[in-house]
C-alpha atoms as one frame of an Amber mdcrd trajectory, in Angstrom:
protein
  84.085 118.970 110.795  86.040 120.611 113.212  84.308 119.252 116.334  84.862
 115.927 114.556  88.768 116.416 113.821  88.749 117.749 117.938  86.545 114.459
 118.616  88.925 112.249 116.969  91.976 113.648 118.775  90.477 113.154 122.358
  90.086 110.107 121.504  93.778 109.112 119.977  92.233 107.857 116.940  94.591
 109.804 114.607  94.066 107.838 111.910  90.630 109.240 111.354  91.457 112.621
 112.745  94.147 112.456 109.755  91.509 111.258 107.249  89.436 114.418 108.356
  91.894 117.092 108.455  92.878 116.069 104.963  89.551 116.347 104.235  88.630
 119.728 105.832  92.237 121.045 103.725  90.207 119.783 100.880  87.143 121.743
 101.576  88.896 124.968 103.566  92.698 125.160 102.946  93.149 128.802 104.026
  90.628 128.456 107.188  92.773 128.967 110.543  91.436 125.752 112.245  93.134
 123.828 109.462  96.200 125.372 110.408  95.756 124.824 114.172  95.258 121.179
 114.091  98.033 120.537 111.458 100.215 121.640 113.830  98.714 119.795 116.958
  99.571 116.896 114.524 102.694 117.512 114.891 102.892 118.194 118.626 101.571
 114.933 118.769 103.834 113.197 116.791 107.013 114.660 118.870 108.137 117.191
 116.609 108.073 120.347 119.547 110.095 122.509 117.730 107.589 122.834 114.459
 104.776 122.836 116.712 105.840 125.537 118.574 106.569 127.542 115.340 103.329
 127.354 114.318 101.436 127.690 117.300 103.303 131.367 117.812 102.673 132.375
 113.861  99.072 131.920 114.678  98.747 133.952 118.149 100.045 136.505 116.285
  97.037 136.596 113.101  94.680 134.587 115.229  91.320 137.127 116.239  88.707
 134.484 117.218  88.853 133.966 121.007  88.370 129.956 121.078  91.247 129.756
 118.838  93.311 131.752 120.828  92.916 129.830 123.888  93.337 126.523 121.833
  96.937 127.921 120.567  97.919 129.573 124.145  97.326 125.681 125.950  99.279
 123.802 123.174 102.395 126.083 123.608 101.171 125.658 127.402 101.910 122.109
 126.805 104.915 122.473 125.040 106.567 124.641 127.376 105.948 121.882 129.671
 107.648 118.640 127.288 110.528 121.421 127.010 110.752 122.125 130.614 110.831
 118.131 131.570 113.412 117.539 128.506 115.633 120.607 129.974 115.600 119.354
 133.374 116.632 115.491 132.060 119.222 116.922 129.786 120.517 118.797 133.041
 120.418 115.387 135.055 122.373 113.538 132.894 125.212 116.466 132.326 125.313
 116.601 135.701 126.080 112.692 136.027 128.438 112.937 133.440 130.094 115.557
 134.816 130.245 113.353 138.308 131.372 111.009 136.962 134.419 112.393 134.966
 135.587 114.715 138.326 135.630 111.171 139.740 138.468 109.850 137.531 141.646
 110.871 138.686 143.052 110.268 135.187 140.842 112.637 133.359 142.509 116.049
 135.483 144.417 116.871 132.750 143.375 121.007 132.035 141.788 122.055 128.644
 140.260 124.741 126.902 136.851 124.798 125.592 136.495 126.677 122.521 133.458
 128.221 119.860 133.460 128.219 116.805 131.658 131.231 114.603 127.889 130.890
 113.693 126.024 133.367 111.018 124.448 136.208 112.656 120.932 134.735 111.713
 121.513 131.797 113.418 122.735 132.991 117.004 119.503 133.665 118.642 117.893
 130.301 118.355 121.692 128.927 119.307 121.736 131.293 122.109 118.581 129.475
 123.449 120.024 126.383 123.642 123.516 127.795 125.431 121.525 129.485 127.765
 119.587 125.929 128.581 123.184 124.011 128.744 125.377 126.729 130.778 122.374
 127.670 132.942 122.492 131.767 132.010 120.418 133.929 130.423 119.775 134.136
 127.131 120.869 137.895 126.066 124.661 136.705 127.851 124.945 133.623 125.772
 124.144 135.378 122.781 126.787 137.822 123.534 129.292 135.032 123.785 128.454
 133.156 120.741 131.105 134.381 118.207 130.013 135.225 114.663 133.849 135.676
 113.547 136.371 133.806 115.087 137.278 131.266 117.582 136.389 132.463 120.995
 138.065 131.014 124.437 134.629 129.886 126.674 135.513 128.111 129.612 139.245
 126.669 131.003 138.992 123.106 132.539 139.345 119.461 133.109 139.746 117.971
 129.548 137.002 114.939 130.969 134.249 117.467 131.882 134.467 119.996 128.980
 134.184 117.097 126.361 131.124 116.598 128.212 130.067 119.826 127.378 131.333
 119.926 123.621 129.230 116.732 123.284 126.326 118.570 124.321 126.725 121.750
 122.704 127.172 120.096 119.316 124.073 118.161 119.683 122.267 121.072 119.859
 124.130 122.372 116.702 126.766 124.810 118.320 130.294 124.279 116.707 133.179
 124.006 119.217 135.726 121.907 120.192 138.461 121.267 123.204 141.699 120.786
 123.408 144.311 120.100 125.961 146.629 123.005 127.263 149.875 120.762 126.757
 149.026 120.913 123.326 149.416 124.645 122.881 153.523 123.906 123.878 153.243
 121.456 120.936 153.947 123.633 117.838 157.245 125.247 116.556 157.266 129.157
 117.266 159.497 131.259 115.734 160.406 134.638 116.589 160.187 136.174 113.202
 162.137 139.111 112.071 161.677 139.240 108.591 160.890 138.170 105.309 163.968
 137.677 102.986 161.585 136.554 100.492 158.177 136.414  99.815 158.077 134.854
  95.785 157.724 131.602  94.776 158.614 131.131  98.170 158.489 132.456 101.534
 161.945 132.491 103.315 161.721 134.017 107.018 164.443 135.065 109.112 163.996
 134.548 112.836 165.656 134.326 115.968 165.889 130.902 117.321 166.011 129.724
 121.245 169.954 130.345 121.215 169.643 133.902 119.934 170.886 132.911 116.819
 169.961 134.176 113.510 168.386 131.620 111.057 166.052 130.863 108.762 162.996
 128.890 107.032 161.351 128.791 103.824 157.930 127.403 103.250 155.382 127.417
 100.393 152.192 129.355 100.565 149.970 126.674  99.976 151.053 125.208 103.771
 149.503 128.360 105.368 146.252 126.754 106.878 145.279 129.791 109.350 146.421
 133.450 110.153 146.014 135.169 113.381 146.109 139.281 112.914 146.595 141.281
 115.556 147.206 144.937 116.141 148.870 146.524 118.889 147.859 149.763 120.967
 149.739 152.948 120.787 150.682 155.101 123.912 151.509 158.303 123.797 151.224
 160.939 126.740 148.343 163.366 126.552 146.196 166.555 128.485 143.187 165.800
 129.996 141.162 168.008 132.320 140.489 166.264 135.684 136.841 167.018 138.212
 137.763 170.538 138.974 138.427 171.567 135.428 142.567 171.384 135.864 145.012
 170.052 133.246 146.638 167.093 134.128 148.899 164.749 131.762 148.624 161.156
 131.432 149.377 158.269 129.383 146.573 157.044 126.967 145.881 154.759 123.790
 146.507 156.778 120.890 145.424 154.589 118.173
């Protein structure tokens, strides 16, 4: 049956290779040729990514030599779709790109920013970075951020929604914004807090170094930024040739 199912493929008559390999599932479900050609199926219906999956869980349990070379030219020929799909992708960035530098009114600077992932999902992300930024894969994992926001890349506004267009259509959250519209919000130089219950009152300094203040409800904090700040302090160190020397060092 399986020279039938291989028959049947050659020949693009899936309908009966189909018919067959249900068939053969019937008959064999746990025999590793039934595996193999379910997942040619669906190489051959477009669906790489599955294909690939399953052609790469077999090389690694796979022990009969025919088998193995079937396997290693169907992620052979995956390799290749992906390569030809990477280089199109690239093609029609690099248009877009063009085409936005072009545009005198799309100039105005922004910053392109990531959004955290889970840890689990970074290296398959960090695949498709690498692919879209044209680095290696170990660097874009390192600048995937499984926290917080992370500043990537400083730029015209046109070409990095180019790039945010791309990156979330291969699943990686980010977003851009413009730099004008950091200027945009109220900051206050806070002092302290007069009150804290029901409500918060904060006493700041405002632009005319003038004492005043602003009271707000929990419930409109949206986001907090920490931050802590190093502490310097001079110290003794011993230099090359074993002499003390003093010098100013982060503490803490």
């Amino acid at each position: 049956m399986i020279k039938e199912i291989a028959e049947a493929i050659n020949r693009q008559d899936y309908q009966t290779a189909t018919r067959l390999v249900n068939d053969f599932q019937t008959l064999e479900n746990d025999n590793p040729w039934l595996k193999f050609y379910q997942a040619r199926f669906n190489e051959i219906k477009g669906e790489i990514g599955l294909a690939g999956q399953e052609y790469r869980k077999m090389l690694q349990f796979s022990t009969n030599p025919q088998l193995i070379a079937q396997i290693r030219q169907g992620i052979a020929r995956l390799e290749a779709i992906e390569r030809v799909e990477v280089e199109q992708q690239q093609q029609q960035r690099q248009a877009a790109l063009a085409k936005a530098k072009t545009n005198p009114s799309n100039r105005e600077m922004g910053l392109l920013i990531l959004e955290p992932v889970a840890n689990e999902e970074k290296q398959p992300l960090a695949q498709k970075f690498a692919q879209i930024f044209k680095i290696d894969a170990y660097s874009a994992r390192l600048q995937i951020p499984s926290r917080s926001w992370r500043l990537y890349r400083v730029g015209a506004m046109a070409e990095l929604e180019v790039y945010v267009d791309d990156l979330r259509k291969k699943g990686i959250p980010c977003f851009c914004q413009p730099i004008t519209a950091i200027n945009r919000p109220n900051v206050y130089l806070a002092r302290y807090f007069q009150a804290i219950q029901p409500e918060a009152t904060l006493v700041y300094q405002s632009a005319h170094d003038l004492t005043a203040s602003i009271t707000f409800d929990w419930s409109e904090v949206t986001a907090v930024v920490e931050g802590i700040l190093p502490i310097f302090g001079e110290c003794v160190d011993m230099d090359v040739r074993r002499n003390q020397v003093r010098k100013i060092s982060i503490l803490d």
